[in-house]
C-alpha positions as CSV (number, residue, x, y, z in Angstrom):
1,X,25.7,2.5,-3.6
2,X,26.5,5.3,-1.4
3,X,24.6,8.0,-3.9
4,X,22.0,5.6,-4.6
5,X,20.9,5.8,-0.8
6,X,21.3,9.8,-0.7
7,X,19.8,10.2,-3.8
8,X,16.3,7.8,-2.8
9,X,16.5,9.6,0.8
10,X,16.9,13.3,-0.6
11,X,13.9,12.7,-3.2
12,X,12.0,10.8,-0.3
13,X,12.4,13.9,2.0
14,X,10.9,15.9,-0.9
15,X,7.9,14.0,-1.7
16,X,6.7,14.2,1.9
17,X,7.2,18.0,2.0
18,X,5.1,18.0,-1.0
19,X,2.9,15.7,0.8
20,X,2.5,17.9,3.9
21,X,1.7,21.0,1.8
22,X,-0.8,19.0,-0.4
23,X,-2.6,17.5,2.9
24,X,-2.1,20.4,5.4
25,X,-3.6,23.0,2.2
26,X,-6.5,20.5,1.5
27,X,-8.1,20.2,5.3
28,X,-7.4,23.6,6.2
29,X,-7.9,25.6,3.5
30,X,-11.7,24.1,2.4
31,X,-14.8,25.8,2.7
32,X,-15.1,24.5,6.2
33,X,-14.3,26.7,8.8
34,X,-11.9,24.2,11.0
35,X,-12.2,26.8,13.7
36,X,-16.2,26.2,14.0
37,X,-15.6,22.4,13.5
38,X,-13.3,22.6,16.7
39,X,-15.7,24.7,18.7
40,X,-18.8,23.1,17.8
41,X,-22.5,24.4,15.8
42,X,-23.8,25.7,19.6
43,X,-20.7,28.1,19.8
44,X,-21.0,32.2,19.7
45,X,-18.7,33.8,17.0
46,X,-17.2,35.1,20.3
47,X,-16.5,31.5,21.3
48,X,-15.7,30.3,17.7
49,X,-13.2,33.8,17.1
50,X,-11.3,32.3,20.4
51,X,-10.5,29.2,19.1
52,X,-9.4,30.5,16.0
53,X,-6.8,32.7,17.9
54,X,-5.8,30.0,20.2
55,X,-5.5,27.2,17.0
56,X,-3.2,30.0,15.1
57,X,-6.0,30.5,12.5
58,X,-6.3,34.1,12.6
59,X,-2.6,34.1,10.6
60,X,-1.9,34.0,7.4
61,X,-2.2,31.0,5.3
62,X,1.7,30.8,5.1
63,X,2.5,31.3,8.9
64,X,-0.2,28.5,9.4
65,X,2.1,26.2,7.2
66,X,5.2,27.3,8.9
67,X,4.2,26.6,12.3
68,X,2.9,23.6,11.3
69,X,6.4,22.6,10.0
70,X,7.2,24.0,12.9
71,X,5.8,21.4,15.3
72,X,6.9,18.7,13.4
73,X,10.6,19.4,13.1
74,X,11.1,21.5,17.0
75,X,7.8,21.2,18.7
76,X,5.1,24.3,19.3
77,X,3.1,25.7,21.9
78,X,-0.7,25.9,21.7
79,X,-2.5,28.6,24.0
80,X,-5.7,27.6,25.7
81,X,-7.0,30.8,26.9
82,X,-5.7,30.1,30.3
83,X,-2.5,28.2,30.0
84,X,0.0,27.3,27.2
85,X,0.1,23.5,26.7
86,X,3.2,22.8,25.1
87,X,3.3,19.8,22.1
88,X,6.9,18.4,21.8
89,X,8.2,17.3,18.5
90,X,6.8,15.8,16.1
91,X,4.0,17.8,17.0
92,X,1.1,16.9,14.3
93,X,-1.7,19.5,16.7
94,X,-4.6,18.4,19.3
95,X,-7.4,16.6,18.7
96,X,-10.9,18.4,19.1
97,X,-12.7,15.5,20.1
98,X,-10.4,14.0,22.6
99,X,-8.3,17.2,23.6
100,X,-5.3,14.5,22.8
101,X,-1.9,15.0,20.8
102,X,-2.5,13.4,18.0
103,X,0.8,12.4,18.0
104,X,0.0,10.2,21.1
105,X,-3.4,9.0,19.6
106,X,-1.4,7.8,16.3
107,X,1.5,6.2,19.0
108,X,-1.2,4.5,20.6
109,X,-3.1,3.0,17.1
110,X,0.8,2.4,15.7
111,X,1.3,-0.7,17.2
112,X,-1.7,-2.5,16.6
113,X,-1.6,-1.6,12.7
114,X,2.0,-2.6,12.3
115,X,1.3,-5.9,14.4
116,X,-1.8,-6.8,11.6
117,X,0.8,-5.6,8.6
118,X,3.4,-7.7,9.5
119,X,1.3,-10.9,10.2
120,X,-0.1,-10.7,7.2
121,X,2.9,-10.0,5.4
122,X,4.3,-13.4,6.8
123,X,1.7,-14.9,5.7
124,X,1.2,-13.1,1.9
125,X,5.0,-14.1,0.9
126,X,4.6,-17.7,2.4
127,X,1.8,-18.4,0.8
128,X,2.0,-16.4,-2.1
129,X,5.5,-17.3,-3.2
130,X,4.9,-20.6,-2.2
131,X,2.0,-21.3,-4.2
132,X,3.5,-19.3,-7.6
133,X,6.4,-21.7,-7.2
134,X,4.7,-24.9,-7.4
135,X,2.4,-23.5,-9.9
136,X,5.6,-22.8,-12.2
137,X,7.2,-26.4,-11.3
138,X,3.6,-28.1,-12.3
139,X,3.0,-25.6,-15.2
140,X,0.3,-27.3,-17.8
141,X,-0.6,-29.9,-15.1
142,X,-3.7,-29.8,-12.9
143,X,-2.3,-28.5,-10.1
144,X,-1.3,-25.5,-12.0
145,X,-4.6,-24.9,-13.5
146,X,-5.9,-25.7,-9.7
147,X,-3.7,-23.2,-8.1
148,X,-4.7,-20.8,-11.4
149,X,-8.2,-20.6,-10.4
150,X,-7.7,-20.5,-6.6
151,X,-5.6,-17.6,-7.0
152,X,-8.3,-15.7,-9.5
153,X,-10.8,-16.4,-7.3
154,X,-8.9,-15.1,-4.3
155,X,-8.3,-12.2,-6.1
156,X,-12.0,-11.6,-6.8
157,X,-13.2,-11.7,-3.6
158,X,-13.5,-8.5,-1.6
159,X,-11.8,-8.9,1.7
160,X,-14.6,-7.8,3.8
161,X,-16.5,-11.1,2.6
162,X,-13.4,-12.6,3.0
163,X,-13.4,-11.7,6.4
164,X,-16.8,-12.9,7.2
165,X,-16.7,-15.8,5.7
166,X,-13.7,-16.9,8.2
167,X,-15.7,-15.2,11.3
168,X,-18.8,-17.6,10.0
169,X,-16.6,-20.6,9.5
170,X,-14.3,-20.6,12.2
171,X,-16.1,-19.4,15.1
172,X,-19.5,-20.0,14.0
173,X,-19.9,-23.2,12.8
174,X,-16.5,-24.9,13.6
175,X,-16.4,-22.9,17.4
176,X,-12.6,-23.8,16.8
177,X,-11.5,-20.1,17.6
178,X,-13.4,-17.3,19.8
179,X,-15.0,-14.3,18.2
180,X,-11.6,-12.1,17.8
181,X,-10.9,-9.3,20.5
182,X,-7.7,-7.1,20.2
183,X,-5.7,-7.8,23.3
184,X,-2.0,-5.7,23.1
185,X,0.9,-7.5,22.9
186,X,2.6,-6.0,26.1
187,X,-0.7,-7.2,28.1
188,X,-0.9,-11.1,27.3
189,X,1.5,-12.1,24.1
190,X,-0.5,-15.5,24.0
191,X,-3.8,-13.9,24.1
192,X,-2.8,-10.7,21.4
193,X,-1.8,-14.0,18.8
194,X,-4.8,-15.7,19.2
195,X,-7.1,-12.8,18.7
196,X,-4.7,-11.3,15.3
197,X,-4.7,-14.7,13.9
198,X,-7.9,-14.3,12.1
199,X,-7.3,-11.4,11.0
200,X,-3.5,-12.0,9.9
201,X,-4.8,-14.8,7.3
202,X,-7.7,-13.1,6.1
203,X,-5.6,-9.9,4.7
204,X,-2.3,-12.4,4.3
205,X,-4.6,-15.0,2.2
206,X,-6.5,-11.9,0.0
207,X,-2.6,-10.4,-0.4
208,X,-1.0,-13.5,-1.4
209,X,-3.5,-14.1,-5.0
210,X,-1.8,-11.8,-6.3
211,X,2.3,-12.7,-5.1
212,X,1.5,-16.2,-6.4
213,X,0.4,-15.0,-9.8
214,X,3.8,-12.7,-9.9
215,X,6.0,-15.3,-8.3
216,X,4.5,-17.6,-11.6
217,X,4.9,-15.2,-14.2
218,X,8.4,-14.2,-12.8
219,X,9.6,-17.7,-12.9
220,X,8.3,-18.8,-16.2
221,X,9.7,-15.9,-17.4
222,X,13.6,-17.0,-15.9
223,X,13.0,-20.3,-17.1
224,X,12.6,-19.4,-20.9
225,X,16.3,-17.9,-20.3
226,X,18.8,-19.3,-21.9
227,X,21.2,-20.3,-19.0
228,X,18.4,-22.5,-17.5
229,X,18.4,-24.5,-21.1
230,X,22.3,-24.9,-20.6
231,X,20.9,-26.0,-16.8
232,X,18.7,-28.8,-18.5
233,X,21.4,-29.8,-21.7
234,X,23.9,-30.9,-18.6
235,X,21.2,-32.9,-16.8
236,X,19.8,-30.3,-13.9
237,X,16.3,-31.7,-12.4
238,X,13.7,-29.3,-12.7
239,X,13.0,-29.0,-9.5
240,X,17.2,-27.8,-8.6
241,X,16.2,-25.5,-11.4
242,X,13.3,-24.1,-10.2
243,X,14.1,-23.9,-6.6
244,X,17.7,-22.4,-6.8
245,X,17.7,-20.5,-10.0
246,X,14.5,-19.8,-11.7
247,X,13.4,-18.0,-8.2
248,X,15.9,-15.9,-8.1
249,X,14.5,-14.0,-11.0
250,X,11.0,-13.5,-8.6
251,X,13.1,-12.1,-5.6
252,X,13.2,-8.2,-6.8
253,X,10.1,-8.1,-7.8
254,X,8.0,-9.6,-5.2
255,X,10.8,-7.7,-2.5
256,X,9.8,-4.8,-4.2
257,X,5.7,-5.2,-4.3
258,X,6.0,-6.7,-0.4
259,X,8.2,-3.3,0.9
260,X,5.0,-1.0,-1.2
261,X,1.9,-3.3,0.3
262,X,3.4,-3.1,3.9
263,X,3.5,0.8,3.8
264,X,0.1,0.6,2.0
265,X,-1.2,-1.9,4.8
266,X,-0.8,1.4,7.3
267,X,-3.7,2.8,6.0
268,X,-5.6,0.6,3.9
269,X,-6.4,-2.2,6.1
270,X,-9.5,0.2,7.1
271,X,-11.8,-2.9,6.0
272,X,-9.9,-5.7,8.4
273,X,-9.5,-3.2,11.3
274,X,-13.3,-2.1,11.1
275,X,-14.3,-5.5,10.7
276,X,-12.3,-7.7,13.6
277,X,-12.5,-4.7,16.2
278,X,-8.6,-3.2,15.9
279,X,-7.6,-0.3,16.9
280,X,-5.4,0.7,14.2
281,X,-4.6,3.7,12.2
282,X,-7.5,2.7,9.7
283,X,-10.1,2.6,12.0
284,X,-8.5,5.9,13.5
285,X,-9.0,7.8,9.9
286,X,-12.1,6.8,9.8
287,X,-13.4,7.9,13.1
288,X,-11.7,10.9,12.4
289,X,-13.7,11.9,9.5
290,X,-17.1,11.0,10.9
291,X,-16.5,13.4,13.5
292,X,-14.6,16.0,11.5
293,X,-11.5,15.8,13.7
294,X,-9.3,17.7,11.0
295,X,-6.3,17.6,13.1
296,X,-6.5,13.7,13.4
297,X,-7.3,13.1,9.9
298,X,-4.1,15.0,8.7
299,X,-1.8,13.6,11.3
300,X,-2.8,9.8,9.9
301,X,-3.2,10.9,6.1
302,X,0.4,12.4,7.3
303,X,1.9,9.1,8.8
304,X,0.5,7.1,6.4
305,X,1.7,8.8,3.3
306,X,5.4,8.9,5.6
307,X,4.9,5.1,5.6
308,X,4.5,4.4,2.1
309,X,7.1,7.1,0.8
310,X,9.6,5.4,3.7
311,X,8.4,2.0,2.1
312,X,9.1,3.3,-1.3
313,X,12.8,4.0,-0.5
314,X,13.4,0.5,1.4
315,X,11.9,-1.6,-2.0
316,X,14.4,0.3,-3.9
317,X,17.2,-0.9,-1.7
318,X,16.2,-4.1,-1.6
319,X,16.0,-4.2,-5.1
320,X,19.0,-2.5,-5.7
321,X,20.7,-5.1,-3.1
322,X,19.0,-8.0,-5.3
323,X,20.0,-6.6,-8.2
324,X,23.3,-4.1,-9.1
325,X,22.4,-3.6,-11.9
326,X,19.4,-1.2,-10.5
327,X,22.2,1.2,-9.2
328,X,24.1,1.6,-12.4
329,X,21.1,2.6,-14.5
């Protein structure tokens, strides 16, 4: 088990230097002159030959990449002309919009992303797993065929109209919740619930479609086996078998989708954030490229990428826990 881990960790380590080369190359080295997109279109070339010396720039395309490394790992200093501003570890630059780290800007976001992934999360595997299970025990009844098209449909529907239709429903016409506003959780924990609940079951409900249909296939799957037909010859209800055996033949699958859809969730609830007013990492990206904030869009394209190659290795260590036999192959 011991190599398994190192193994996973050393080839995570290496996909995100990959990563960092692919992302750092593709903003900095375009056509676009980052230097003129930090200064502004009203600068001199004076003005914009300034900010190319302070930003590091005017070096070569390989010193550029190592002092980028640079700041991540120990840390840099940037020179403003005037004054060095030093930008601790990991340093991913400064914003030239904000004059921010973007290190603090994506601190700031973090928490109100990882708040809407997890909800949802809760709600994706409860729901999802839930409804695959009963869809398995009631398989060619009408429930199943029910839960068949409810989960199709759900699957179908974009989230944004997803999203709207809850927003139209539940604070429109019922008035049951308010309109959602992000409140942080260190400010009022009541209030921060409240306000995420919308938006927890509108990504956990379009997320869970798809866990119920794999959860259903998984166990129909198990119960074709030929230990749960021994399970049935000596008298086993159908329910014990579905519930303490045939389930267990889900678990590393579903572990392993839910470990890759939370890192995913980092960066592609863009739609949820933009639509119920969070601050998140999404909505952060896409700010970033309105404006052209290079630095900003490679430090999220950065964490996010992190998040789903750190997500990567935890699935297959949960399915590796679920199943040995994933560490002898």
């Amino acid at each position: 088990m011991t190599r398994f881990v190192v193994k996973r960790l050393g080839g995570a380590v290496f996909v995100l230097l990959v990563l960092s080369a692919l992302v750092y190359g593709l903003f900095y080295l375009a056509p676009s002159d980052p230097a003129r997109l930090a200064c502004g279109e009203r600068c001199s070339p004076a003005q914009i030959a300034q900010v190319r010396e302070q930003l590091g720039l005017d070096e070569s395309v390989l010193t550029q990449y190592a002092q980028f490394l640079q700041g991540v790992f120990t840390g840099r200093d940037y020179s403003t002309g005037v004054s060095t501003l030093r930008c601790d570890a990991p340093c991913l630059g400064f914003s030239y919009q904000s004059d921010q780290q973007v290190t603090e800007l994506i601190l700031d976001r973090l928490p109100a992303t990882a708040s809407l992934a997890l909800g949802a999360m809760v709600i994706w595997l409860t729901v999802g797993v839930g409804t695959g299970a009963l869809s398995a025990l009631r398989r060619g009844g009408l429930t199943e065929r029910a839960l068949t098209v409810a989960t199709l449909a759900a699957t179908g529907t974009p989230v944004f109209i997803l999203g709207l239709l809850m927003l139209m429903v539940v604070c429109a016409y019922l008035q049951w919740l308010p309109f959602p506003t992000y409140v942080p959780l260190g400010e009022d924990p009541e209030q921060w619930a409240w306000n995420m609940l919308l938006p927890w079951l509108t990504l956990g409900f379009f997320e869970s479609a798809k866990y119920a249909r794999l959860t259903r296939a998984s166990t129909l799957e198990t119960l074709a086996e030929d230990h749960i037909r021994t399970f049935r010859a000596y008298g086993v209800g159908e329910r014990a078998i579905v519930g303490r055996h045939a389930l267990r033949g889900a678990v590393p699958p579903v572990i392993a989708l839910s470990a890759l859809d939370l890192g995913t969730m980092f960066g592609g609830a863009v739609l949820t954030e933009s639509l119920f007013g969070i601050p998140g990492l999404g909505k952060t990206l896409i700010d970033g490229v309105r404006v052209i904030d290079l630095p900003v869009v490679v430090g999220v394209v950065l964490v996010i990428g992190a998040a789903v190659v750190l997500a990567n290795v935890v699935a297959d260590l949960l399915y590796a826990a679920a199943d040995r036999r994933v560490v002898l192959s």
